[in-house]
Backbone as a chain_set.jsonl record, in Angstrom:
{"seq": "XXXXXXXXXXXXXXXXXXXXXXXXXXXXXXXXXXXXXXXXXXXXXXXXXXXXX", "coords": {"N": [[97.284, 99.129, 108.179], [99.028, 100.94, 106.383], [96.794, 102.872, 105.956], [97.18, 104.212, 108.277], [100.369, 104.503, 108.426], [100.249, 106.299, 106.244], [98.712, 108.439, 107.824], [100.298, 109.428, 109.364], [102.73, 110.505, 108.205], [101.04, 112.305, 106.959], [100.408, 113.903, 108.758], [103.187, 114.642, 110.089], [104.455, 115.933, 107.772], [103.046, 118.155, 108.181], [102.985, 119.718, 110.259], [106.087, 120.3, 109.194], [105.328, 122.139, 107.819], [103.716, 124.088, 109.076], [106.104, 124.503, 110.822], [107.892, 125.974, 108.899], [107.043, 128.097, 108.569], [104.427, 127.896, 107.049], [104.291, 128.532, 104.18], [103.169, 128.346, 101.084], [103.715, 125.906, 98.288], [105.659, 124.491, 99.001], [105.316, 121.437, 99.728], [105.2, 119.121, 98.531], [108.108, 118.508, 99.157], [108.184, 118.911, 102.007], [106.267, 116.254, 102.243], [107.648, 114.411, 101.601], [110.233, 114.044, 102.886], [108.94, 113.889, 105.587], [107.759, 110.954, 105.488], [110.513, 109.888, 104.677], [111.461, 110.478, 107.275], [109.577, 108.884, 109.058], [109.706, 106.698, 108.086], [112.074, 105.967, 108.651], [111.85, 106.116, 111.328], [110.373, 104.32, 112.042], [111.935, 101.523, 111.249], [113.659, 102.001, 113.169], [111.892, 101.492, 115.499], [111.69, 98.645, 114.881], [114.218, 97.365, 114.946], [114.343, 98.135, 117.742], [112.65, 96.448, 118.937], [113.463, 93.716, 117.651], [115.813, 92.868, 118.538], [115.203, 93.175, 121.554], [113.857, 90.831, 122.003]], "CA": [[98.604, 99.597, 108.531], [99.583, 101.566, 105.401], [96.393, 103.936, 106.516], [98.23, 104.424, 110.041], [101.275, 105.003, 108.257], [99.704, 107.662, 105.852], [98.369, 109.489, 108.784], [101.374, 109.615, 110.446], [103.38, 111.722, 107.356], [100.071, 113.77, 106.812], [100.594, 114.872, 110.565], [104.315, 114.896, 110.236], [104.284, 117.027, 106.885], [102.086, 119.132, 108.154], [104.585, 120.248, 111.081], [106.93, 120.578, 109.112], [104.655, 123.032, 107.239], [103.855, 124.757, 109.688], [107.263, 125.117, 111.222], [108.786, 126.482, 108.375], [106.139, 129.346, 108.091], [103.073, 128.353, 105.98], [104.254, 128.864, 103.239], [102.915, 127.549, 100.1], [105.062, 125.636, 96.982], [106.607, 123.286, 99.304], [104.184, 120.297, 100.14], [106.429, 118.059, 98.262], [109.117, 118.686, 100.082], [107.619, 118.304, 103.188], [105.644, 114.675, 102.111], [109.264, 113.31, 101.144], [110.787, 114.698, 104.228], [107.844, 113.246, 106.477], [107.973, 109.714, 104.948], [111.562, 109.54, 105.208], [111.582, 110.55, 109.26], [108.101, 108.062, 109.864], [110.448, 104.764, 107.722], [113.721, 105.772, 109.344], [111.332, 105.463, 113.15], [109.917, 102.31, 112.346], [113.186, 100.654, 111.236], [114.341, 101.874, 114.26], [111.244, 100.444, 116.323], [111.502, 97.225, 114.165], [115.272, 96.927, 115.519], [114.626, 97.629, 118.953], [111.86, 95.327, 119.05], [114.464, 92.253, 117.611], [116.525, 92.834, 119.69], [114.681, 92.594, 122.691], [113.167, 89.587, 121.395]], "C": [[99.059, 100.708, 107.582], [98.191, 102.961, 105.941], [97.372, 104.46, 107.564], [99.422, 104.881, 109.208], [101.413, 107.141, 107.245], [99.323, 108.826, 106.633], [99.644, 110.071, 109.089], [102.25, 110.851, 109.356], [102.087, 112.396, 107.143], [100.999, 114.649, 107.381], [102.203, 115.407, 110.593], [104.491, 116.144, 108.856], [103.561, 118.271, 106.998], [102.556, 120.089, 109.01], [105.298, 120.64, 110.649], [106.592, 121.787, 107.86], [104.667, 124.729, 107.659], [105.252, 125.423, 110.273], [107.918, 126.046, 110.469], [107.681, 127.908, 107.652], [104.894, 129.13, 107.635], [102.931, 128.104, 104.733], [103.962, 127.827, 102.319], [103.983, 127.147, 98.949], [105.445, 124.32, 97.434], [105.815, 121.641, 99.654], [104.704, 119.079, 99.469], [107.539, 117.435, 99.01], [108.866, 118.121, 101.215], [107.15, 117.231, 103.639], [107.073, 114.221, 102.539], [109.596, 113.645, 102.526], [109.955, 113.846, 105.143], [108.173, 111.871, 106.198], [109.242, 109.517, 105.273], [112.142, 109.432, 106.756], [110.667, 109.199, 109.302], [109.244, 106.964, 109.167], [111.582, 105.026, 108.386], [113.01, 105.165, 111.056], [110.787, 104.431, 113.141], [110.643, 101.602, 111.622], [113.625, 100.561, 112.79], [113.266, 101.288, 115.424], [110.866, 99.38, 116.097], [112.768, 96.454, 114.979], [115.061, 96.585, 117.026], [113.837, 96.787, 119.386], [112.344, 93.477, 118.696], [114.878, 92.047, 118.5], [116.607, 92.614, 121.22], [114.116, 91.136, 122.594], [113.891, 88.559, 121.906]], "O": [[99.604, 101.601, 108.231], [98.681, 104.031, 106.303], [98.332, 105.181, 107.293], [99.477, 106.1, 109.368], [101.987, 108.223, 107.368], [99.524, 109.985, 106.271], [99.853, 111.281, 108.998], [102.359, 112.008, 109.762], [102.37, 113.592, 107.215], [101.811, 115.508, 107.036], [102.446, 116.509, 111.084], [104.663, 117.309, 109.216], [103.471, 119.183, 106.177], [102.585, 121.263, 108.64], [105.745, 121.6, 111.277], [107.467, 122.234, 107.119], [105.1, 125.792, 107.215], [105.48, 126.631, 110.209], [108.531, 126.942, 111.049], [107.69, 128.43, 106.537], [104.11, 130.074, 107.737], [101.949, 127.641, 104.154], [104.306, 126.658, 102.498], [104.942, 127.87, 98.682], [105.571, 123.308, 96.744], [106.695, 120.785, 99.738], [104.542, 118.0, 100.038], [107.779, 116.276, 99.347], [109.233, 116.979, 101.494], [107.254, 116.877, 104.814], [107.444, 113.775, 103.625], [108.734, 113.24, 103.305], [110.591, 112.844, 105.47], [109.149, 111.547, 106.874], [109.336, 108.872, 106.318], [112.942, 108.641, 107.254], [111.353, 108.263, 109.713], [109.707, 106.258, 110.063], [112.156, 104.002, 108.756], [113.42, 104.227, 111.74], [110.68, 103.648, 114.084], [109.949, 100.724, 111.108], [113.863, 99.557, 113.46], [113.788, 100.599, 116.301], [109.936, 98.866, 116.719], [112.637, 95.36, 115.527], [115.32, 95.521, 117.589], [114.245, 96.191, 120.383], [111.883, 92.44, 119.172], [114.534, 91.198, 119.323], [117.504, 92.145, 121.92], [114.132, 90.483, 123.637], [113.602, 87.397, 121.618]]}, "num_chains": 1, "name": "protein.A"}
């Protein structure tokens, strides 16, 4: 699971790499950023999964 989750901010950091040009420096930025979107979407598909429950 923690692989799977690693992938997932690679891929998402890597977007948000790209999007913002290319440019090099930021890859920090972009991890943190990534990680924080991928745990905010699986809170939120932890909830709606209670909830249906």
């Amino acid at each position: 699971m923690q692989d799977e989750r690693e992938r997932r901010i690679k891929e998402r950091a890597f977007e948000l790499w790209q999007r913002e040009g290319s440019l090099d420096g930021r890859s920090l930025a972009h991890w943190l950023q990534a990680e924080r979107e991928i745990k905010k979407r699986t809170k939120r598909k932890r909830r709606l999964a209670m909830s249906s429950a």
